[in-house]
C-alpha positions in Angstrom: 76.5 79.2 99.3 76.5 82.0 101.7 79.0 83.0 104.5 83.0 83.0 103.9 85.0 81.2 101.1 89.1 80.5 101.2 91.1 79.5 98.3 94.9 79.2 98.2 96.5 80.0 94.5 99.6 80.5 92.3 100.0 83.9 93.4 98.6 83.3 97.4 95.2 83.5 98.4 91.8 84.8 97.9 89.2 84.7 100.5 85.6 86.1 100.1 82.1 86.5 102.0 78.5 85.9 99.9 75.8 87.6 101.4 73.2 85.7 103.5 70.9 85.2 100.5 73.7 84.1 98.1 73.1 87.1 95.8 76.1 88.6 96.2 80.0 88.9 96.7 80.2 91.8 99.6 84.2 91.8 100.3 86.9 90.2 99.0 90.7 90.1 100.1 93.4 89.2 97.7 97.0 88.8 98.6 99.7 87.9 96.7 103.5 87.2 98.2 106.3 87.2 96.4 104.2 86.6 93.2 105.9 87.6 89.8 103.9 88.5 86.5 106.2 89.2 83.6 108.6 91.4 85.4 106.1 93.0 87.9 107.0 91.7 91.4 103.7 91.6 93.5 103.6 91.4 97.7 100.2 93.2 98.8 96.8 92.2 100.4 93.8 94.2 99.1 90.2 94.6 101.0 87.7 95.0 98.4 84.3 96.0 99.5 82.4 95.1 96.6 78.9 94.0 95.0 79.9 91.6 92.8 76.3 89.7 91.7 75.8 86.2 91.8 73.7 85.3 89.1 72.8 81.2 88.1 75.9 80.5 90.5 78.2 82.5 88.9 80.4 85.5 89.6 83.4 88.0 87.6 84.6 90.6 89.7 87.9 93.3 88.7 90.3 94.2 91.1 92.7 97.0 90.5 96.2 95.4 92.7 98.3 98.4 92.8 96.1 101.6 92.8 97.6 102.9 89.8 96.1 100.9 87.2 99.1 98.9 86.1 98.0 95.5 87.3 95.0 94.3 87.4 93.0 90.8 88.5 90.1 89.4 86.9 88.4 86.6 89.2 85.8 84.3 87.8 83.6 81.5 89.4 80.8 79.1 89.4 79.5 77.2 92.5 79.1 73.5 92.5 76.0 72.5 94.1 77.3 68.6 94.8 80.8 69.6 95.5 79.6 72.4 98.0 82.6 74.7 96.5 83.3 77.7 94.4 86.0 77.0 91.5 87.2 79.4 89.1 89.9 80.9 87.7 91.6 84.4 88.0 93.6 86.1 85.3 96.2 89.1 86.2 97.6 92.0 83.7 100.7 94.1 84.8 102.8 96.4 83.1 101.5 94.2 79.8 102.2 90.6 81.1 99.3 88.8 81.3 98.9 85.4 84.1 96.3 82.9 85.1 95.7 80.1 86.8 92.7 78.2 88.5 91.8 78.3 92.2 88.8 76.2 94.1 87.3 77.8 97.2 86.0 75.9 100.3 84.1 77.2 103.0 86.0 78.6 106.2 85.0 77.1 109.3 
């Protein structure tokens, strides 16, 4: 489970790094281009440094997209043991329109 994950999404991508032990989500990098939510037009690629903890296989991390509050990203996710991937799904708020969709992560090589 450890090392770095890639997923390609509705809005773009996400990619991500769990720590050598798999306890932990340390950075994750979101970016969106030319993604629309309601009538909030997104292009931008965040650097998260986070500690998002990886409990049972799961983790829910927040990521604030524009630096003023006014849209936000949830990101949830379980690992599959058998399939060898993260899946999930990631929900976004901005200027009070709300999107989601799903996204499955495999390993970059």
């Amino acid at each position: 489970m450890s090392g770095d994950w890639n997923a390609n999404t509705d809005f773009g991508h996400i990619a991500f790094t769990v720590d050598p032990n798999g306890n932990n989500v340390v950075t994750t990098v979101i970016k969106m281009s030319n993604f629309t939510c309601g009538g909030t037009f997104l292009t931008t690629e965040t650097q998260i440094l986070n500690s998002w903890s990886i409990s049972d296989g799961e983790f829910s991390g927040n990521v604030d997209l524009a630096d003023h509050g006014f849209a936000n990203m949830t990101i949830d996710s379980t690992y599959d043991q058998a399939k060898k991937t993260f899946a999930g799904t990631w929900e976004e708020d901005a200027h009070g329109s709300h999107c989601s969709g799903q996204w499955e992560a495999i390993p970059r090589k």
